[in-house]
N, C-alpha and C positions, 0 to 999 in steps of 0.2 A: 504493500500500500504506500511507505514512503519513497518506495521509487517511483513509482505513478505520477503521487505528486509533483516530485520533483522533475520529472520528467515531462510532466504537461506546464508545469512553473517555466520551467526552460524553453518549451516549444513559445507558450506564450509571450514571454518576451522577446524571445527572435523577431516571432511576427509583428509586435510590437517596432523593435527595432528596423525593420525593412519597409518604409514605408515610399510608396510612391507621391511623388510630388509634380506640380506641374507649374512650370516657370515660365515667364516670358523674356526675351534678351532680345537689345537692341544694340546692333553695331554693324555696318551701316544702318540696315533694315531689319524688319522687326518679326519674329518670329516668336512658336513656344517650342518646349522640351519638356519632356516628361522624364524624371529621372526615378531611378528606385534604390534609396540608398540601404546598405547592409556592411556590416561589420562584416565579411565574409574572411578576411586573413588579411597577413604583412604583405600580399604581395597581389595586392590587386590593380587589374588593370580595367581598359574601359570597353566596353561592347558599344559602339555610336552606329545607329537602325538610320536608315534614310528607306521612305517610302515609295510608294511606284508614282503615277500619273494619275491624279483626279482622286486621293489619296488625303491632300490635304488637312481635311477635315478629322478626318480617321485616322492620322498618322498613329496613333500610338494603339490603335488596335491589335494591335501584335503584340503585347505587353508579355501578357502570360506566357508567352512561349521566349521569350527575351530575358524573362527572369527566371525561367527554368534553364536554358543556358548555359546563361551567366553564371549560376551559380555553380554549374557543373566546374567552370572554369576559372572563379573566383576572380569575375569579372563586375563591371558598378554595369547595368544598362539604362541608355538613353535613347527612346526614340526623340528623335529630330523631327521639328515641322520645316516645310519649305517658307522662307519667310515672306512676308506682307503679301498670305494668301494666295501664291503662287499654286497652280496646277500642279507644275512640273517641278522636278530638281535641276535638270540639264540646262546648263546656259546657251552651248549651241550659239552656231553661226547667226541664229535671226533673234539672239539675245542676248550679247555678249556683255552688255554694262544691266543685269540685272546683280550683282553683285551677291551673289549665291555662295561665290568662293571666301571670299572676305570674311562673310557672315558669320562662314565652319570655323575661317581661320580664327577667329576671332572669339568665337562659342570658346573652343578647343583652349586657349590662354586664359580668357576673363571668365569662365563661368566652370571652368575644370579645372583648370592648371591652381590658379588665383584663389580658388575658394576648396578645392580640394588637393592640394599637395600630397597625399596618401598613394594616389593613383597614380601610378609609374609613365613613366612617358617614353617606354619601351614596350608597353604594352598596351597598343593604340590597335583594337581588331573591330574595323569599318566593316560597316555590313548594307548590302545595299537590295533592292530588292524590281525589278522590271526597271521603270527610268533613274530610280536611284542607284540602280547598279551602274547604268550609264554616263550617270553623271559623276559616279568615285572614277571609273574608269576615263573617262573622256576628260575630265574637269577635276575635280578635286586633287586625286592622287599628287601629279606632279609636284602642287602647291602647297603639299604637307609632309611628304616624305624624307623630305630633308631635316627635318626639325623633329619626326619622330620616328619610333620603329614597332612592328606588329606585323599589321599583316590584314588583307582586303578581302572582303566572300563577296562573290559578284552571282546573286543567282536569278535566272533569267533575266539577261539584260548586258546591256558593256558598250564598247567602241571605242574609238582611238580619239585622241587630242582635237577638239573645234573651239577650246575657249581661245581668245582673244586678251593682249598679246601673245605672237607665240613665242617669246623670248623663253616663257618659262618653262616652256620642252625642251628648250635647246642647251638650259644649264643644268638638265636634269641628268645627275652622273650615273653609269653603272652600278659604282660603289651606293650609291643610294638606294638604287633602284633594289638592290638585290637585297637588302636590309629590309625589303619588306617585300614578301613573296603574295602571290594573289592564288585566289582561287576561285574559278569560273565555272556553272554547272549552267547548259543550256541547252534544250532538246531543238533535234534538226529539224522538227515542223513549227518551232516557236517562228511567229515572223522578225523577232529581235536575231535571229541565228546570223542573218550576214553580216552585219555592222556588229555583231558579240566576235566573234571570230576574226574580222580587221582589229576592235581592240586587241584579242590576244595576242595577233600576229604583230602588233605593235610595241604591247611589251615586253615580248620575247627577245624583239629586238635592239630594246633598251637594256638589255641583260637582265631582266629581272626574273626570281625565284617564280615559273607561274607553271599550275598546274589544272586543267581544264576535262572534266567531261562532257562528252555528249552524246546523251544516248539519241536513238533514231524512236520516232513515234511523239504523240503527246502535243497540247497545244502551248498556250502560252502561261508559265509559268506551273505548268503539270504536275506537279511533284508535292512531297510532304516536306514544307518550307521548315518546320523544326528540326527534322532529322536531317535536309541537306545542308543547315546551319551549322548544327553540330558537326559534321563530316568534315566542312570544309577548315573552320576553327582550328579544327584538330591537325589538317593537314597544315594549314599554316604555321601551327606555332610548333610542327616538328620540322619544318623547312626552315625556319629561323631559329631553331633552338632553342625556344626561349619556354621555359619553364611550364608548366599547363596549371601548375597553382603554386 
């Protein structure tokens, strides 16, 4: 009986202790985040969700399955909103001063770095999901891997470099690139497959750590997005070595 107690004493406070929160942050543009804090261990790192296309509203509908995860990996998660109501996350050629990049970069210092110094900044695992995969791959990536290290899950969705200037592909090193290995899962009847597949071949050719499947069949984003979460997580952070808890 007093283990009982104590044992549901301790569950209780866990849950207690993990609670989800929902913030708003403004840098340039204005955006929320839903974060889910937990004392999980010394060595926690961050799980940052970006949502698909017309997602917006619902960005943190994926919660549950983000904080099951996470916790496998003794990660903090946050889904990400696209800021000031945007549809999409992709900047892309016919968006290029929506300021999307800025926003993350900036999320990523003042609102993680700044207000939780616990969370390592070698353990930075992006997760993107249809145009959010797009946009780590095409737009984010280059402009944060330098400053951190982890590792990217791109599932259904990706493509190569369209943000504007492109200086910041051109200083992006090998040595960087490979300090953060990516992982692509996207089915050959998705209609994201051609432009997924330019991205890979793009950073394959930046030298970066990437490893991709694609099975044949299935439509656009087919699959059980927890367990291919999990898979790819795992494949990353034993491509970059870097500890799993």
């Amino acid at each position: 009986m007093r283990v009982w107690i104590l044992l549901t004493l301790f569950l209780s406070l866990r849950v207690a202790a993990e609670t989800r929160t929902e913030h708003t942050f403004k840098d340039p543009v204005t955006g929320k985040s839903g974060l889910y804090t937990a004392a999980f261990g010394t060595n926690q790192g961050l799980l940052l969700f970006f949502h698909g296309s017309g997602n917006t509203q619902a960005y943190a509908s994926s919660f549950e399955t983000l904080q099951k995860v996470a916790r496998t990996y003794d990660l903090v998660p946050v889904a990400l909103q696209a800021p000031n109501q945007a549809v999409t996350w992709p900047e892309g050629r016919h968006a290029p001063n929506n300021r999307h990049v800025d926003y993350v970069k900036s999320f990523l210092e003042r609102e993680i770095q700044a207000k939780h110094p616990e969370i390592k900044r070698d353990r930075l695992i992006l997760a993107g999901y249809s145009a959010g995969s797009t946009f780590l791959s095409g737009d984010l990536l280059p402009a944060v891997i330098s400053a951190w290290q982890g590792g990217a899950v791109m599932l259904c969705g990706g493509g190569g470099p369209v943000i504007f200037p492109p200086d910041v592909f051109k200083k992006l090193s090998p040595e960087a690139a490979r300090k953060f290995p990516l992982y692509f899962i996207i089915q050959q009847k998705d209609f994201l497959y051609p432009q997924t597949m330019q991205g890979i071949s793009y950073w394959k050719s930046r030298q970066a750590l990437v490893q991709a499947e694609t099975p044949a069949g299935g439509g656009h984003c087919a699959f059980d997005m927890q367990a291919e979460l999990i898979k790819g997580i795992r494949k990353i952070l034993d491509m970059a070595r870097l500890p799993t808890r």
